[in-house]
DRENSESE-924675 format. One line per field, with one value per residue (C-alpha): x, y, z; residue number from 0. Coordinates in steps of 0.25 Angstrom, whole numbers. Example, Ala and Ser with C-alpha at 12.3 -4.5 7.8 and 13.67 -1.06 7.14 Angstrom:
2
xx = c(49  55)
yy = c(-18  -4)
zz = c(31  29)
num = c(0  1)
END
This chain:
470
xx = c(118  119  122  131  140  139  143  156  163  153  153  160  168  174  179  176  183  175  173  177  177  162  165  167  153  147  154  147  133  133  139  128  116  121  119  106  101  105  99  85  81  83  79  67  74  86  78  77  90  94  88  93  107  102  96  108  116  107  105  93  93  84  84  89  76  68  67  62  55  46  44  34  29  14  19  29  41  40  48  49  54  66  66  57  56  52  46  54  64  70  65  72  81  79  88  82  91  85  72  66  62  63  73  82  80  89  77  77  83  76  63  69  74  61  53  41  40  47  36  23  29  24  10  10  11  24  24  27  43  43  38  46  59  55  53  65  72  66  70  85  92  104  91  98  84  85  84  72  65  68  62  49  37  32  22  9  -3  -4  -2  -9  -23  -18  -9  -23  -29  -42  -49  -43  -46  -60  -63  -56  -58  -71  -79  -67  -61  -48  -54  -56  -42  -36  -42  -38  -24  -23  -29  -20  -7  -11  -10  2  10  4  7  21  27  25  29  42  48  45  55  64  64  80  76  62  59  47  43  46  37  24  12  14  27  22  9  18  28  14  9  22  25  9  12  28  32  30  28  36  27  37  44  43  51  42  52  54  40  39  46  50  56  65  62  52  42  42  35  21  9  1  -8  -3  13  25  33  34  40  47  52  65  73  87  81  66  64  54  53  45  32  30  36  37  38  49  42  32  33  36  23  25  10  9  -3  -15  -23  -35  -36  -41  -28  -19  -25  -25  -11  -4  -13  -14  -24  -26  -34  -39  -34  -37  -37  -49  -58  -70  -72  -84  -85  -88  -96  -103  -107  -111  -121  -127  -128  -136  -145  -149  -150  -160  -168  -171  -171  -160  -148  -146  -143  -133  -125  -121  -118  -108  -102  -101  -94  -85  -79  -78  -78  -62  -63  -51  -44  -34  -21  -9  -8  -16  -30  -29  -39  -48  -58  -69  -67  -55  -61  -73  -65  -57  -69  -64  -69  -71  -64  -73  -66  -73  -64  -69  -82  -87  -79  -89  -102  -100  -98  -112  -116  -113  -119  -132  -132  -140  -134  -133  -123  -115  -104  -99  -100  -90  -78  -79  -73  -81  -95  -100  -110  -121  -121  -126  -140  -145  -147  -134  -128  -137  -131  -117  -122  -127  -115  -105  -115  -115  -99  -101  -108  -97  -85  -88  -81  -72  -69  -54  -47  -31  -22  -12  -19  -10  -19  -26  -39  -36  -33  -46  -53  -47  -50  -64  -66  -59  -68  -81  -78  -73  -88  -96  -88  -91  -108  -108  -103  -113  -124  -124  -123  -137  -141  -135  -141  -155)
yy = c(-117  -133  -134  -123  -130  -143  -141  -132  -134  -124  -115  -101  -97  -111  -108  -121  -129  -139  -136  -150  -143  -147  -135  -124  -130  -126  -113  -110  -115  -106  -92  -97  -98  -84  -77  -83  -78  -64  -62  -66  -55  -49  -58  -47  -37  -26  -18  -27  -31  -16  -15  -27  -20  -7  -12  -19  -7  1  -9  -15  -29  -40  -52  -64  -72  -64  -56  -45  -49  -46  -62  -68  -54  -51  -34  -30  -32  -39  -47  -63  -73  -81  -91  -94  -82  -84  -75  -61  -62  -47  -46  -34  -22  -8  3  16  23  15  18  28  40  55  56  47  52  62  73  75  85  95  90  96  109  110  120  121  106  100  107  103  87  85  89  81  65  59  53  66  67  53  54  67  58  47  56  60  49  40  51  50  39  37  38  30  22  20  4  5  16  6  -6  -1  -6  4  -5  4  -6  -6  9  15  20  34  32  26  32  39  31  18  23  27  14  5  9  15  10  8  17  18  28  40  37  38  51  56  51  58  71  72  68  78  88  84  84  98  106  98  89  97  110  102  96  109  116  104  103  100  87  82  82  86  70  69  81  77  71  58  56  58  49  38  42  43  29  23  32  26  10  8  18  16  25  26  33  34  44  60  66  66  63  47  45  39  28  18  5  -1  -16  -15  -8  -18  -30  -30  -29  -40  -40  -55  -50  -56  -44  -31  -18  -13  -1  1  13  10  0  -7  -21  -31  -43  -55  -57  -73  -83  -82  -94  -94  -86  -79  -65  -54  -46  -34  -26  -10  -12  -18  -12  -15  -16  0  5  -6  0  13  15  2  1  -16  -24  -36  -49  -52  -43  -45  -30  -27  -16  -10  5  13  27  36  45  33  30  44  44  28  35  47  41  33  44  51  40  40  55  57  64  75  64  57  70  74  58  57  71  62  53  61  70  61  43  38  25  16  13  2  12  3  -8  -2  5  22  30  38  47  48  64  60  48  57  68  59  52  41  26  18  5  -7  -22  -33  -33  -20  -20  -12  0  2  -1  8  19  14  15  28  34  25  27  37  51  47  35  41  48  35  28  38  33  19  12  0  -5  -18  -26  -27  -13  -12  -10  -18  -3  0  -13  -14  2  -3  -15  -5  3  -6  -12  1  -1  -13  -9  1  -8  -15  -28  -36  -50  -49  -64  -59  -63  -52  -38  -33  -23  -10  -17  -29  -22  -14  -26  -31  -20  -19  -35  -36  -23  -29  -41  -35  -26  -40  -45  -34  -34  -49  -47  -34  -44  -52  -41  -35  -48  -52  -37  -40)
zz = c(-63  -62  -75  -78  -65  -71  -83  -78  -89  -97  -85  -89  -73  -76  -89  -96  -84  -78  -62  -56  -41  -34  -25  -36  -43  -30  -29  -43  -40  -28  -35  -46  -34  -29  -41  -44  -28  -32  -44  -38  -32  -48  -56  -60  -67  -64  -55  -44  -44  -44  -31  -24  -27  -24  -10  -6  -8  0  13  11  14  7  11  3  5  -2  -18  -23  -36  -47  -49  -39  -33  -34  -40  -47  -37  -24  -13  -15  -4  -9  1  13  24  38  46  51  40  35  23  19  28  21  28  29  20  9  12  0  7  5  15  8  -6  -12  -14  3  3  -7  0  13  8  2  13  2  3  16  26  19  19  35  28  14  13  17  2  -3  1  -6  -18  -21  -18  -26  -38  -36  -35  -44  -57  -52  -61  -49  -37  -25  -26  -41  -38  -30  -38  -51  -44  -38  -46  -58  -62  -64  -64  -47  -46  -32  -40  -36  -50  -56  -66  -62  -72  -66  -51  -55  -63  -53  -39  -38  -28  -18  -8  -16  -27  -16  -10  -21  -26  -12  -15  -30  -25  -14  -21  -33  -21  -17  -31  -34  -21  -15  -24  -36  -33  -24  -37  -45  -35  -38  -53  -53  -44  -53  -66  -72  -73  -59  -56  -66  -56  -64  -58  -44  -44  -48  -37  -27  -32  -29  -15  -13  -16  -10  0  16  27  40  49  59  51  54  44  29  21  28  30  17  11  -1  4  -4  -6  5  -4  -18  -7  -11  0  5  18  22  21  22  26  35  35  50  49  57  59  51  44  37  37  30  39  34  44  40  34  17  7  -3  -16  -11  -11  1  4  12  18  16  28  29  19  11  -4  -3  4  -6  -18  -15  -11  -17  -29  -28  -20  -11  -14  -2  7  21  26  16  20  14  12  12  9  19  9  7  21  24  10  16  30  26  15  28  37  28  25  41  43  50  40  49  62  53  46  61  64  54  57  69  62  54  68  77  71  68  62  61  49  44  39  35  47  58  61  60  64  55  58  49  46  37  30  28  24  14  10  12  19  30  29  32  36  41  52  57  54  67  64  52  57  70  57  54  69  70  57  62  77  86  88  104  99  89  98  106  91  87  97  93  82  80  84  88  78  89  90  76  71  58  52  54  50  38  33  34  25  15  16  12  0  -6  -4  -11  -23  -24  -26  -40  -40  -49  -48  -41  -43  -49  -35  -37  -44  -55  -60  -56  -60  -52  -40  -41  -44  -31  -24  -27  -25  -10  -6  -11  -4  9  8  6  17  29  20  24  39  39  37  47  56  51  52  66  69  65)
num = c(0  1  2  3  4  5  6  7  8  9  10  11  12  13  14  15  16  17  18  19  20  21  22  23  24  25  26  27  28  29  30  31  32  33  34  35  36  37  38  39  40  41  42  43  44  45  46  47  48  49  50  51  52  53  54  55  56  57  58  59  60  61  62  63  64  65  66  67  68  69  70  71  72  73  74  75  76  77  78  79  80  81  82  83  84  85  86  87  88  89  90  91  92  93  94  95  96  97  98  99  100  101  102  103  104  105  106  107  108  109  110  111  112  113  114  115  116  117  118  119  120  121  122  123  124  125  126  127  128  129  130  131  132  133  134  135  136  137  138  139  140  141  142  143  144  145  146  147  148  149  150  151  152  153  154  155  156  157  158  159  160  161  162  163  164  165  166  167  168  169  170  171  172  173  174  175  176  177  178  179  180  181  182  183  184  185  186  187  188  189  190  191  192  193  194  195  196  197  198  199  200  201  202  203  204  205  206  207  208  209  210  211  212  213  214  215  216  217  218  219  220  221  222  223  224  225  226  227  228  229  230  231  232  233  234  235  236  237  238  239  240  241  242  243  244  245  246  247  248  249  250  251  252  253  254  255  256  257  258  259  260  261  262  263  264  265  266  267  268  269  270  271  272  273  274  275  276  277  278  279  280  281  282  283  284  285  286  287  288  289  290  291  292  293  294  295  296  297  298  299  300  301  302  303  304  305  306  307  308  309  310  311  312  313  314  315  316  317  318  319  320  321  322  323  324  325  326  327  328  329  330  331  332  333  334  335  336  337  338  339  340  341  342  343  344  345  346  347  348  349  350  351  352  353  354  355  356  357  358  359  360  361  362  363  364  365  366  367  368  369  370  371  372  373  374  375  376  377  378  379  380  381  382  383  384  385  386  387  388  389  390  391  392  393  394  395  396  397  398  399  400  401  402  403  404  405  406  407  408  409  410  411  412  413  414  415  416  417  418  419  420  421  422  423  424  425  426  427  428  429  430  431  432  433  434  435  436  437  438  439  440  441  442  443  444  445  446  447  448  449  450  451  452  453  454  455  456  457  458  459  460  461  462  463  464  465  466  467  468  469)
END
């Protein structure tokens, strides 16, 4: 721009005049500076610059300090600060009519009008409604979201591992508690296809083409419902619980964010919680999760992530516990302590950003795991207590949720040490160094690497305790 202005007589709005005004050379360098600023949230490609149009037509409202990008971002498409951001800055301002949801989508309607369908919806998974209207939507050419169905990531490597293949799951994940979720998951969503969404789009074959319909098309509309839509839990009507944020959804997760979402009721905002350098990019957090929950529903994982925990199989504990029991005679004492257990214990568990209770019948059921941190140790061990402590203890064990250490015996802390070695051996290990995981391999190798060390690290603290104990 400098030398174009310099040398006005070359310059093509002058027509081969020089510009002799000083004023009218800053008048240029400005017009020049504006188009450079506006082309920088697109620099990337069409697509994104598509959307910027398309959200300014439709109300939402990013601010000029920051970029949606694909250069700098650790995924495929994320949010870049321009310039320095200070704390409890609007980030972005998304009305509720831009919001993707059923009720919004042009495919309401026939979902209402559908007795068959619209009665079971209290009954099925809120993601259902959804996923029909993205279907929909993303096989109409002139779709209202076109822009936003066009810029939503399709690259395959980071899939959720529901979209795995069972090679990959089987090779990847086994050991972890990802595997047996994610079986859950396929099993359940197999039944779901089958019985409602099939059957649904069968009646309305004018609305969904046989590509639509195959269950191809809906585990990739599963996988994507599963890594960017949100919930509002305030909602009662199925067909708003369930969301796709425009803009809001591209920010990538990161447990020491940037960003958070507050949900208004005209309007959703993404509000800066601390102060952001120039360049760096905008995280957002989808909960404080350990690498389990981020791979089983995102399909990436965390180095270092600080909300770690390691799972133990229930069936596991229950095997440890009754190859113990009969090695002291006392199996019979033990089957009619854990039925203890099973009607009566509720545990607490880390779900999204706060503790949920969980009785242990459903994890059971499920066969599923208890979580194990560092942080709350206790809650694990009075587990142990009570699968070890006399018949006369175990009904006031059963209305706690954690024990103190002194309460221990070394036999008791010494089974907990066993049980979570037998974790260990479990988790094979691969050396994790890569910062930013691009790969299914990587984020499994990740995976496996922060739960080993997250086991090794409760084993040492477990050790003292024996110690300390005897």
């Amino acid at each position: 721009a400098r030398y174009i202005l310099s040398n006005a007589q070359y310059c093509r709005p002058c027509y081969g005049k020089m510009i002799s005004s000083r004023k009218r050379k800053w008048k240029y360098k400005s017009t020049i500076k504006k188009r450079v600023r506006r082309l920088s949230v697109s620099r990337d490609g069409n697509d994104i610059r598509k959307f910027v149009r398309w959200c300014e037509e439709v109300g939402i409202r990013i601010s000029k300090k920051v970029s949606l990008t694909r250069r700098g971002s650790c995924a495929n498409i994320g949010m870049v600060a321009r310039r320095p951001i200070t704390e409890g800055t609007c980030l972005a301002k998304i009305p509720r009519t831009a919001v993707l949801c059923c009720s919004n989508s042009k495919i309401c309607d026939v979902i209402r009008d559908d007795s068959e369908l619209y009665r079971q919806l209290p009954q099925l998974t809120s993601w259902l409604p959804l996923m029909l209207s993205l279907l929909y939507e993303r096989d109409q050419k002139d779709s209202y979201w076109r822009p936003y169905l066009d810029i939503v990531p399709n690259d395959d490597s980071l899939l959720p591992p529901l979209l795995w293949t069972p090679e990959e799951r089987e090779g990847l994940l086994a050991g972890t508690s990802v595997a047996e979720l994610v079986q859950a998951d396929h099993d359940h969503m197999m039944q779901e296809y089958t019985d409602y969404a099939l059957p649904f789009m069968t009646r309305h074959s004018d609305l969904y083409s046989a590509k639509q319909q195959s269950i191809d098309q809906y585990s990739m509309m599963v996988g994507f419902v599963m890594s960017y839509s949100f919930s509002d839990a305030r909602q009662i009507d199925p067909l708003k619980q369930t969301l796709m944020m425009p803009v809001i959804d591209l920010l990538n997760h990161h447990s020491r964010h940037h960003a958070e979402l507050t949900f208004e009721k005209e309007y959703l905002l993404l509000t800066a919680i601390r102060d952001i350098r120039m360049g760096e990019e905008i995280m957002n957090t989808y909960g404080q999760l350990c690498n389990a929950s981020l791979v089983h529903m995102y399909g990436f994982a965390e180095r270092d992530n600080p909300h770690n925990m390691a799972c133990v199989p229930v069936a596991l504990m229950r095997q440890l516990s009754m190859d113990e029991a009969e090695a002291h005679g006392n199996q019979k004492v033990l089957k009619k302590r854990w039925k203890h257990i099973v009607d009566r214990y509720v545990c607490q568990s880390w779900h999204d950003i706060c503790y949920v209770e969980v009785s242990m019948k459903e994890i059971v059921e499920e066969d599923e795991f208890v979580e194990v941190s560092l942080e709350d140790l206790e809650s694990f061990l009075l587990l142990v207590k009570i699968l070890h402590a006399s018949t006369v203890q175990v009904k006031p064990l059963l209305n706690l949720h954690s024990i103190a250490i002194c309460d221990l015996t070394s036999r008791e802390a010494a089974f907990a040490y066993k049980l979570l070695s037998r974790c260990l051996e479990n988790v094979s290990t691969v050396p994790a160094v890569m910062k930013c995981p691009k790969t299914k391999q990587e984020v499994a190798a990740i995976l496996r690497t922060e739960q080993a060390s997250c086991l090794q690290s409760i084993m040492c603290k477990l050790e003292g305790i024996i110690e300390q104990l005897n």
